[in-house]
Structure formats: C-alpha cells, structure tokens
C-alpha positions in Angstrom: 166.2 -21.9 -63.2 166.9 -18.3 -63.5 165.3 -17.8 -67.0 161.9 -19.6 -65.7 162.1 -17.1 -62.7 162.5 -14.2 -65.0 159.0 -15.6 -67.1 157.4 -16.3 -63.5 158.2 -12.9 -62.7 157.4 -11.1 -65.9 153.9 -12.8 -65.4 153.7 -12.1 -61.3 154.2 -8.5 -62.3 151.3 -8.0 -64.6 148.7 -9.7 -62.3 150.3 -7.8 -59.4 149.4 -4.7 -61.2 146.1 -6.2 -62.5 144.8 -7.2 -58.6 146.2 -4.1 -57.7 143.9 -1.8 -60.0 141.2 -3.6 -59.5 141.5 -3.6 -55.9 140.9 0.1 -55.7 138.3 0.6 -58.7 135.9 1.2 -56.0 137.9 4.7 -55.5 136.8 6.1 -58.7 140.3 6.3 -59.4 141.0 8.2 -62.8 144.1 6.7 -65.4 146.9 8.6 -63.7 146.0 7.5 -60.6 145.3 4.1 -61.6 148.7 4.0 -63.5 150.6 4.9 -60.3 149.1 2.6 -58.0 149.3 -0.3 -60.4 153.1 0.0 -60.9 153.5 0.6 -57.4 151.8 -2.2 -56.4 153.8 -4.7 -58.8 157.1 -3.0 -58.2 156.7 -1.5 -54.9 157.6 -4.5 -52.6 161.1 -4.9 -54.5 161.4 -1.3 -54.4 162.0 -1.1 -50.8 163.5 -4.5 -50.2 166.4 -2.9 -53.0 166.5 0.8 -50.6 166.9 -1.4 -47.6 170.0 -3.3 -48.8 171.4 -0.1 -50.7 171.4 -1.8 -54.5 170.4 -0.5 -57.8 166.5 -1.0 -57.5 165.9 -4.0 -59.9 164.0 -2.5 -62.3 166.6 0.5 -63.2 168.1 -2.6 -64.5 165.8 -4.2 -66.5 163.2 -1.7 -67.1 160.8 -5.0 -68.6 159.1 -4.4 -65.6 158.0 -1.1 -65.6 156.8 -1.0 -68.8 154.9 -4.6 -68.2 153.2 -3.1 -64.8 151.9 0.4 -66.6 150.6 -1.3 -70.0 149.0 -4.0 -67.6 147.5 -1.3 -65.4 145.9 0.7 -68.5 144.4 -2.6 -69.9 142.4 -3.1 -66.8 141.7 0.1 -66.5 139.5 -0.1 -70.0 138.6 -4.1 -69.9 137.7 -3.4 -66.2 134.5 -5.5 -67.0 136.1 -8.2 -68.6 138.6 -8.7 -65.6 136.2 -8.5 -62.8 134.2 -11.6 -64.6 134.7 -14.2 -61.7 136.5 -16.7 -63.6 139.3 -14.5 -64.6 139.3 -12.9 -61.5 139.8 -16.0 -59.8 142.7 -17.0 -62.0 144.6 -13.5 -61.2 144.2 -14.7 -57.6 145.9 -17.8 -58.3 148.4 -16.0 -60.6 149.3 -13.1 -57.6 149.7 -16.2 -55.3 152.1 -17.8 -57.2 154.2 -14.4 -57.7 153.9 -13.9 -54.0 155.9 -16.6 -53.7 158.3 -16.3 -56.4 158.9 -12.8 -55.2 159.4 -13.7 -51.8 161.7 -16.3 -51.9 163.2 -13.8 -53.7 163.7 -11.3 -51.9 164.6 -13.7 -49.2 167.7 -15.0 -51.3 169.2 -11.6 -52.6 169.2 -10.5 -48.7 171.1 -13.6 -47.9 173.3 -13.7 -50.1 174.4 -10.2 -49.5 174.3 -11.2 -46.1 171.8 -8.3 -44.7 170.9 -9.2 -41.2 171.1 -12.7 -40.3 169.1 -14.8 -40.1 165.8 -12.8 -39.6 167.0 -10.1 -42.5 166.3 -12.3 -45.1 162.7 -13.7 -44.0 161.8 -9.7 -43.6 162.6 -8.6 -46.5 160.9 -11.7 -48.5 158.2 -10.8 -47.0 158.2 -7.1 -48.0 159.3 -7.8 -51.2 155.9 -10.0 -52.1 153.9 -7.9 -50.1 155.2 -4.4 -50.1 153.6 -2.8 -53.0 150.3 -4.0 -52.2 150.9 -2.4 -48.7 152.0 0.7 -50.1 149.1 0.8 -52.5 146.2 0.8 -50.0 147.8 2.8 -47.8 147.6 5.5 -51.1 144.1 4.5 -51.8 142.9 4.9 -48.2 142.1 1.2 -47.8 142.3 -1.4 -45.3 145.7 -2.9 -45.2 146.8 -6.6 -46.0 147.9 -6.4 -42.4 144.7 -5.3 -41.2 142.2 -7.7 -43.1 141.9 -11.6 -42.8 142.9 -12.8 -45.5 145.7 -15.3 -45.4 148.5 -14.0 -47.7 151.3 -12.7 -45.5 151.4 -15.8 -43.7 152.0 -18.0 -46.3 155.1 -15.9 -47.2 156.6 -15.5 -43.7 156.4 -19.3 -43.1 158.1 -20.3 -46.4 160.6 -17.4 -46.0 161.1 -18.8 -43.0 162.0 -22.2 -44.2 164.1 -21.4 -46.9 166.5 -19.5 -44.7 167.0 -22.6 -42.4 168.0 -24.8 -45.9 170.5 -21.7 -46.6 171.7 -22.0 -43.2 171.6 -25.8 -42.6 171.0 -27.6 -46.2 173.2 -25.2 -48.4 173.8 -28.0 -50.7 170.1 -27.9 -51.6 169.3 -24.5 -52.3 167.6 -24.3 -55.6 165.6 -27.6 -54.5 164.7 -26.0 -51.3 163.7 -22.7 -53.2 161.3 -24.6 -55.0 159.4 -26.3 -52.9 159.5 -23.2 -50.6 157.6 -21.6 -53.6 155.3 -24.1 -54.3 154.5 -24.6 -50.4 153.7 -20.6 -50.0 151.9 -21.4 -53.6 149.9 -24.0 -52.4 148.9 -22.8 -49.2 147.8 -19.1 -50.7 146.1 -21.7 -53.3 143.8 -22.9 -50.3 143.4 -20.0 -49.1 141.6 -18.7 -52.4 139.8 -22.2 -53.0 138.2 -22.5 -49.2 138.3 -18.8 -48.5 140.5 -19.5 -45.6 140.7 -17.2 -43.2 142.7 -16.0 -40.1 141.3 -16.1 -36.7 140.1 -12.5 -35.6 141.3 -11.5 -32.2 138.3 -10.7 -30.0 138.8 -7.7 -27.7 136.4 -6.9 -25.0 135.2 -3.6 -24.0 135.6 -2.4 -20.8 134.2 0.8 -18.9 
C-alpha cells in the first residue's frame, strides 16, 4: 500500500505542477516565475499541513518531490501547446483529481495519527494538504481562488476527509480499506465533476439601497 501511494504521489505531483502552470499562463508568467508557482502548487498544500503539525516538511525528506515538481513545471513551460490540447488537458484533470485525493487522505491520516486536534484537525488539514498549494498559487498569480470559483473540488475532499476520520474513530480495524474507498469516492466524485462540468450552486445576494 505504501509503495503504490508513493507512485500515486510521484505522479499527483507532476500534474499538480502541470495544472498549476497552466493555470496561470494567461499571466505571461516568465520561467522563474513559472518554476515557483509550479512547485508551490504541487508541494505547497503539504507544506503547511507539515508547519501546522511542527514535522520535517515531507519533502526535506525525500527531495523526489522537488525535483519531480520543477522539471514538470519547465516541461510545460516549453510544450505549453502540446499540454493545452484538450485531450491531454483533460487527462491532467483526471490525474490532479485522483492526487487530490491521495493527498488528502493523506494528510488526513498523518494528522490523526499524531493526534493533532480531534476529530476536526484531521479533516482540515486533508483538506489543505490537497488543496493548499493550488490556494497559495493563485493567490501569488492574482487569480480567483478555488474557494472563490464553482468548481467542485474542495468538496469532494472535505466529505471524504470527513468519512475517513469517522472509520479511524469508529472502524479502526478497517483503516487501509476505508482509506481506499475514501480515495476512490473523492476520485470519483471530482471524476463527475470534470465529465458533466458539475458545478456548485452560486449564492444569490440581492442589492439593497
């Protein structure tokens, strides 16, 4: 289980970082810039999840990461064209679904099992985990936040973080089966999301004198 996490993840960072440059290509962004907001985007979210629970940051320890998220960042930087082809686009949709989730069940597990604020620590901080650096990123770029748009991606997250706390807390017994189907739920509903273009209900405010 751990090593097909650790291939899951190697492959959730580079499309983090690939989504995330493309993203902001729209800024004109030149290679430094596009190398710092890539990385930050695929590392970012673990980043602070690690700063919050006062660990080693995970990639100081396995610097795979790192070095993944920056060559991934200068590829799309020159095959810009090639990546914003709507086919593989699409697939690197699918791709940063599936390391949303992996990242944050994650994230949701490491804060149990140090034992960091429960029972709502855990669902927080899988949520920053898979959604962090992306946050972090447009807030650099000067774009409209995850939080801000319609698109259904942090929801997915929060519900399965949500669920997998309540199999740590009730259904011990089953954790690596519950983490699983906790990914592949948050998976398959970000999976819809991308297929049907799901969105989430605006909230209509009226204007008054």
């Amino acid at each position: 289980m751990e090593e097909i996490n650790f291939w899951i993840g190697i492959i959730a960072t580079i499309a983090f970082a690939i989504t995330g440059v493309l993203a902001i290509a729209d800024r004109g962004v030149d290679i430094f810039g596009v190398l710092v907001l890539g990385v930050i985007t695929a590392i970012g979210g673990g980043t602070v999840r690690d700063i919050i629970l006062g660990t080693p940051t995970f990639w100081s320890q396995s610097q795979i990461y790192v070095w993944l998220a920056l060559g991934a960042s200068v590829l799309t930087f020159f095959a810009e064209s090639f990546f914003t082809q709507p086919q593989i686009y699409r697939w690197m949709l699918y791709i940063d679904g599936l390391g949303a989730a992996l990242f944050g069940i994650a994230g949701a597990d490491k804060a149990w099992n140090m034992g960091f604020g429960l029972p709502l620590g855990p669902v927080i901080l899988g949520v920053v985990t898979a959604i962090g650096g992306g946050l972090l990123r447009d807030i650099l770029a000067g774009r409209k936040t995850l939080l801000m748009s319609y698109e259904l991606y942090a929801i997915p997250v929060t519900l399965g973080c949500c669920i997998y706390v309540l199999i740590l807390n009730f259904l011990p017994q089953y954790t690596i089966e519950g983490s699983v189907a906790c990914m592949l739920a948050i998976f398959g509903l970000r999976a819809a999301a991308i297929h049907w273009d799901l969105r989430v209900p605006k909230m209509f405010i009226t204007k008054t004198r």
